[in-house]
C-alpha positions in Angstrom: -37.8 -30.9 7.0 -37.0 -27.9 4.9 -33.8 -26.5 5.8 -34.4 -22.8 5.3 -37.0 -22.8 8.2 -34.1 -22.9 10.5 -31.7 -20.0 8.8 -33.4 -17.2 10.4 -31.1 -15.9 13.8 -28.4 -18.7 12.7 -24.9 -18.1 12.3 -24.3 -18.2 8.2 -21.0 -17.7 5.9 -21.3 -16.3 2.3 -18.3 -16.2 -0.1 -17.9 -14.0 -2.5 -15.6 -12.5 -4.8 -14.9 -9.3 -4.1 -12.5 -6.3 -4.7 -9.8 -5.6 -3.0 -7.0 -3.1 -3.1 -3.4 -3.4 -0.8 -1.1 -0.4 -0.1 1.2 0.7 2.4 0.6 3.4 4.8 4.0 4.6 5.7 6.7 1.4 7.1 4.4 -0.3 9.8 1.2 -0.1 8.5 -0.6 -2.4 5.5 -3.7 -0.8 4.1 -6.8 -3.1 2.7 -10.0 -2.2 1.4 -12.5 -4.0 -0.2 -16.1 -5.0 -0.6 -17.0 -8.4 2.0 -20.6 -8.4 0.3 -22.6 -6.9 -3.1 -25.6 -6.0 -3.3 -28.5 -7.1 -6.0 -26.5 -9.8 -7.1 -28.3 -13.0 -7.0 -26.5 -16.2 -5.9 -27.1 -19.7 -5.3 -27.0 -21.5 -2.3 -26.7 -25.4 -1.9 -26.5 -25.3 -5.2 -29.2 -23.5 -6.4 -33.3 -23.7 -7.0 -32.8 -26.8 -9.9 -30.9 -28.7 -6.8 -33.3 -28.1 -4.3 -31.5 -24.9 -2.9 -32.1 -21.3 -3.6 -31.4 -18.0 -5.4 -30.1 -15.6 -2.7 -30.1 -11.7 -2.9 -28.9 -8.7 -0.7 -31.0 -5.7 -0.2 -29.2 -2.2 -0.5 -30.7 -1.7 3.3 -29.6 -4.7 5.2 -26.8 -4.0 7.0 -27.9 -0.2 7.8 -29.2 -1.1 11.5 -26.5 -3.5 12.7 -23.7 -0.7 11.7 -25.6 2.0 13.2 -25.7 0.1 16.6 -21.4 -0.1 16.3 -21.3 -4.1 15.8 -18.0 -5.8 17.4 -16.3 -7.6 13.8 -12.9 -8.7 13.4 -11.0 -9.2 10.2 -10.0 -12.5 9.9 -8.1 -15.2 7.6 -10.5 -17.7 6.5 -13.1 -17.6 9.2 -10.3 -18.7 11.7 -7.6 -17.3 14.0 -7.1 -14.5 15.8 -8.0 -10.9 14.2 -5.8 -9.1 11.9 -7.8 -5.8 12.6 -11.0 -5.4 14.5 -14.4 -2.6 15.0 -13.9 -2.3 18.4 -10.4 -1.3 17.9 -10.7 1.3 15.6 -8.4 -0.8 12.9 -11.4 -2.0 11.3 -14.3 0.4 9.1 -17.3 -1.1 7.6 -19.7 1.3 5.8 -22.1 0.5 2.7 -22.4 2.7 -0.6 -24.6 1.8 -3.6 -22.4 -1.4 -4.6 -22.0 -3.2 -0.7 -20.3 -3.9 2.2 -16.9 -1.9 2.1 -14.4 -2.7 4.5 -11.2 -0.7 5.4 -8.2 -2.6 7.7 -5.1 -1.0 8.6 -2.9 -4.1 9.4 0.4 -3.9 11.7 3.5 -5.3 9.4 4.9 -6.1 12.9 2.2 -9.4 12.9 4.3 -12.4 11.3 0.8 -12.9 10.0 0.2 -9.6 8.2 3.7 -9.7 6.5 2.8 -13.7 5.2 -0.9 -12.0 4.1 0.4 -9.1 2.6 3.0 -10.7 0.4 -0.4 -13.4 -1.1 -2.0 -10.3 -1.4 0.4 -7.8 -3.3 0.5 -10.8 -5.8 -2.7 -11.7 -6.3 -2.9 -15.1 -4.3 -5.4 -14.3 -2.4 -8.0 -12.0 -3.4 -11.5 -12.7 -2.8 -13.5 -12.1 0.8 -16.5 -13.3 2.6 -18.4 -12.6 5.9 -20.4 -14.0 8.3 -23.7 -13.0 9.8 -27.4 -13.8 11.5 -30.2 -13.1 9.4 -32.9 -10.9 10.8 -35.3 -10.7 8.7 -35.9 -12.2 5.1 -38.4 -12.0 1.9 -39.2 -15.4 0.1 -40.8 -15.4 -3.4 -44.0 -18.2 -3.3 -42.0 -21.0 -4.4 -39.3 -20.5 -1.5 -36.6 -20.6 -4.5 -35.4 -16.6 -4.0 -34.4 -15.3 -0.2 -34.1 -11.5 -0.1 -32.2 -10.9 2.8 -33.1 -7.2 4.1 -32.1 -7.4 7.4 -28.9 -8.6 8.8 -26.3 -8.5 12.1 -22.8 -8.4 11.6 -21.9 -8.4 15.5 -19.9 -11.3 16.3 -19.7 -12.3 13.1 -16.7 -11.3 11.1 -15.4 -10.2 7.5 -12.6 -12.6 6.2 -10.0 -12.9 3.0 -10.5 -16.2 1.8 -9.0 -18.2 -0.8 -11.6 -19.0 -2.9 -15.2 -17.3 -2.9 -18.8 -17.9 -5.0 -20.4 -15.1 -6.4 -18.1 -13.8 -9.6 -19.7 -10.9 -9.9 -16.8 -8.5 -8.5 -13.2 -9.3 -8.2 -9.7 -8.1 -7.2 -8.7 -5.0 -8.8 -12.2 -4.0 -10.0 -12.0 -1.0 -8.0 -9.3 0.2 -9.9 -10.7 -0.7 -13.1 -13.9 1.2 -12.5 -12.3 4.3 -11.1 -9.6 4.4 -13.9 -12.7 3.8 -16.5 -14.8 6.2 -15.1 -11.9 9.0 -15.0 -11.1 8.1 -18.8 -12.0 9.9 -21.4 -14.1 8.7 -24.7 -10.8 8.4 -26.6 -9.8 6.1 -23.8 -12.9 4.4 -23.4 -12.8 3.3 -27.1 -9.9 1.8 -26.9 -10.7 -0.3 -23.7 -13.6 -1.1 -25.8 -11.9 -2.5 -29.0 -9.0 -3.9 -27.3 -11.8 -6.8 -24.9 -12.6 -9.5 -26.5 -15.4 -10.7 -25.1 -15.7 -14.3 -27.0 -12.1 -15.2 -24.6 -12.5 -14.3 -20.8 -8.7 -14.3 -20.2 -7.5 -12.4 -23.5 -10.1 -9.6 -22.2 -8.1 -10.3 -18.5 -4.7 -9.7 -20.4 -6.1 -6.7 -22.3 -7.8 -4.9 -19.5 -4.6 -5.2 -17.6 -2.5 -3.6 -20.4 -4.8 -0.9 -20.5 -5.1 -0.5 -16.9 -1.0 -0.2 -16.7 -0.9 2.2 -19.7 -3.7 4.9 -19.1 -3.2 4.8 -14.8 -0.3 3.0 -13.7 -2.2 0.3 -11.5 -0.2 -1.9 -9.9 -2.9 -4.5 -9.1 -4.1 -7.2 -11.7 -7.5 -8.1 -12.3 -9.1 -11.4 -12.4 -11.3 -13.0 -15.1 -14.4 -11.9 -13.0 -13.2 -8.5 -13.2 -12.8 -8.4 -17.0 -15.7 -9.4 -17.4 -17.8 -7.4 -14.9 -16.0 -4.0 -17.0 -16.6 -5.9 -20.1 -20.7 -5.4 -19.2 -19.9 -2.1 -17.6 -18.3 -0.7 -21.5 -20.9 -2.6 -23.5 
């Protein structure tokens, strides 16, 4: 029996790499925002349409309902344990702009668990997301190799960091990077440009962090996702 008969209204997980940024919000209070989703990037799920699986893509729209009715989501550690911030609370923001899912947690430093998080954070160990949902409703192409999910529920489900996610197409520090590029100047910009090489992922990593400490005094490093996704973004 085809499996993706039975994903609609089922609990699912999808990891993904996605920014985040980590700063501190006076002495007892640890600020993280990042994106738990993208938007119009295709992934691959059980390992993709040439392994009998599909080619997955999130609408722009699919979350709008199910934050308009105030869904209940905690922010969690790997799908597991108890929340480090929550909706219902108030410690917790979700909202969507024209790139995904952005989540904003203000985390107590006085949680053992927040001040073993934040340290992996601050130093780039951990520094991808994920979230779980119920699909509501769904597009398939004719061949049932693409799933355009355009309707979603977030309530009860959760966003999570994660150690490792699936879909490269964003990556810690990427918010920085784009803000910083998109402030820059086109004396700046040329530089970025001629200093990323895009034949070697992690000399364009190295470079884009140089560049990033010089022109705007970012703390956070980016990953090799990230060089590349402002690699395209300059080309």
């Amino acid at each position: 029996m085809d499996r993706r008969s039975d994903l609609l209204g089922t609990r699912e997980r999808r990891l993904m790499t996605a920014p985040m940024q980590v700063r501190a919000d006076g002495d007892d209070t640890l600020v993280v925002e990042g994106y738990a989703s993208v938007f119009e990037s295709p992934y691959d799920i059980w390992g993709g349409p040439d392994k009998g699986g599909f080619t997955e893509i999130i609408d722009r729209r699919a979350f709008d309902k199910t934050l308009k009715s105030n869904a209940d989501v905690p922010l969690l550690l790997n799908h597991g344990g108890m929340p480090l911030a929550r909706t219902k609370s108030g410690t917790l923001q979700l909202s969507t702009d024209k790139h995904g899912l952005k989540m904003r947690a203000e985390l107590d430093r006085r949680d053992p668990e927040v001040q073993s998080l934040g340290v992996k954070l601050e130093r780039g160990d951990m520094d991808e997301m994920s979230f779980a949902f119920y699909a509501i409703r769904e597009q398939w192409d004719d061949e049932k190799a693409e799933r355009r999910l355009t309707e979603v529920s977030i309530h009860k489900g959760d966003v999570s960091i994660v150690n490792y996610g699936a879909n490269s197409a964003t990556s810690v520090g990427l918010v920085d990077a784009v803000r910083a590029l998109a402030e820059a100047d086109e004396s700046e910009l040329a530089a970025a440009r001629s200093s990323l090489d895009r034949a070697e992922a992690e000399a364009a990593q190295r470079h884009l962090n140089a560049y990033l400490r010089a022109q705007r005094g970012a703390r956070t490093t980016t990953s090799l996702a990230a060089a590349r996704a402002v690699i395209e973004g300059l080309a």
